[in-house]
C-alpha positions in Angstrom: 0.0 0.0 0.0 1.5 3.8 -0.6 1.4 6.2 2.1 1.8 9.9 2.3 4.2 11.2 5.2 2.6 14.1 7.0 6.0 15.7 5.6 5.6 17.6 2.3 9.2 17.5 1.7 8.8 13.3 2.1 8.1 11.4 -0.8 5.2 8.7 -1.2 6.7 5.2 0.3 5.2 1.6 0.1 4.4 -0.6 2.9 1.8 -3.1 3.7 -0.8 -2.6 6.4 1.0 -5.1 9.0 3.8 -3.8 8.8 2.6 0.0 9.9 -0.2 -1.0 12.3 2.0 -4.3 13.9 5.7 -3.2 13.4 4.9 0.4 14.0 7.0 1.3 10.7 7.2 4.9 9.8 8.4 7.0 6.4 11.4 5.7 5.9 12.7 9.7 5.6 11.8 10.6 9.0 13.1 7.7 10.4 16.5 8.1 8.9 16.8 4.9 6.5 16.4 6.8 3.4 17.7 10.3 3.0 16.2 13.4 0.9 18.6 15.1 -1.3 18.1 18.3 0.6 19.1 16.4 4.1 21.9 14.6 2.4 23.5 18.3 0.9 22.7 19.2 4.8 24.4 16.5 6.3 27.8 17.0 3.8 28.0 20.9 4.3 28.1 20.4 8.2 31.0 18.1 7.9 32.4 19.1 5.0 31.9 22.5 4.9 34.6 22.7 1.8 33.2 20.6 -0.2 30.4 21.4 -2.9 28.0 18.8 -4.5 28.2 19.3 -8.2 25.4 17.0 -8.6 22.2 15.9 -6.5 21.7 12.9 -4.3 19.5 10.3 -5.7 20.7 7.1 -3.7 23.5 5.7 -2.0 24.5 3.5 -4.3 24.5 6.0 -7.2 28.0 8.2 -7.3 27.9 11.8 -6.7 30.1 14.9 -8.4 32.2 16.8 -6.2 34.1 19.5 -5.9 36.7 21.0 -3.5 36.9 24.7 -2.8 40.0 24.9 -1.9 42.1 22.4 -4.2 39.6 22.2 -7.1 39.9 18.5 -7.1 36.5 17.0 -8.5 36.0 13.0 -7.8 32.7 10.9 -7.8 32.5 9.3 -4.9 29.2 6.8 -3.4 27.4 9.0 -1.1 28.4 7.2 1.8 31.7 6.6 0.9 31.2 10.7 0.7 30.1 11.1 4.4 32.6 8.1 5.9 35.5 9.1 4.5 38.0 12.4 5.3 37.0 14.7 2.7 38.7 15.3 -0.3 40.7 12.2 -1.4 43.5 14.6 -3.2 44.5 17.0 -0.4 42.6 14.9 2.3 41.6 18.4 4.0 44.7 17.8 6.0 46.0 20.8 8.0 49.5 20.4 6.1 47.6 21.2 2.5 44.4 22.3 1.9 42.2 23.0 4.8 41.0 26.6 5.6 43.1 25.8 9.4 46.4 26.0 7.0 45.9 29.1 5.7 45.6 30.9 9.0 49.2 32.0 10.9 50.6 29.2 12.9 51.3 30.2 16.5 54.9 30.0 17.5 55.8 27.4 21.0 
């Protein structure tokens, strides 16, 4: 059966009736197994804030474009590979290359 989540933003999912009265299953969006393209660009600017998405999320399973700000670099990664991993695979955001932290003065000890 489809249902509607009370969420605009939420797409239309399919479940049967025993399953949502039994197993108490919800939209699969609000319950965090499936993720909207809007939450997924979210979820990468937080902890990636120099990274930009040069293409939209569809699933986790499909790659990505990507882009860093401060290298250039673009790679297609999987989404989750994305969100797991350390950031941009060429300069790995490390403080010693690209990272906004390197560009600031170091503080003499």
């Amino acid at each position: 059966m489809k249902w509607k989540c009370a969420n605009p933003d939420h797409k239309p999912y399919f479940a049967s009736v025993y399953a949502r009265t039994k197993l108490g299953s919800k939209c699969p969006e609000c319950s965090g197994n499936i993720k909207s393209p809007q939450s997924y660009k979210k979820e990468v600017v937080s902890k990636f804030p120099t990274i930009e998405l040069l293409s939209d999320y569809k699933k986790s399973n499909m790659r990505i474009s990507c882009r860093c700000k401060l290298c250039g670099y673009e790679w297609q990664p999987f989404p989750f590979n994305l969100l797991r991993g350390k950031g941009c695979p060429k300069c790995k955001n490390e403080l010693t290359n690209c990272n906004t932290s390197s560009h600031l003065p170091k503080k003499k000890i």
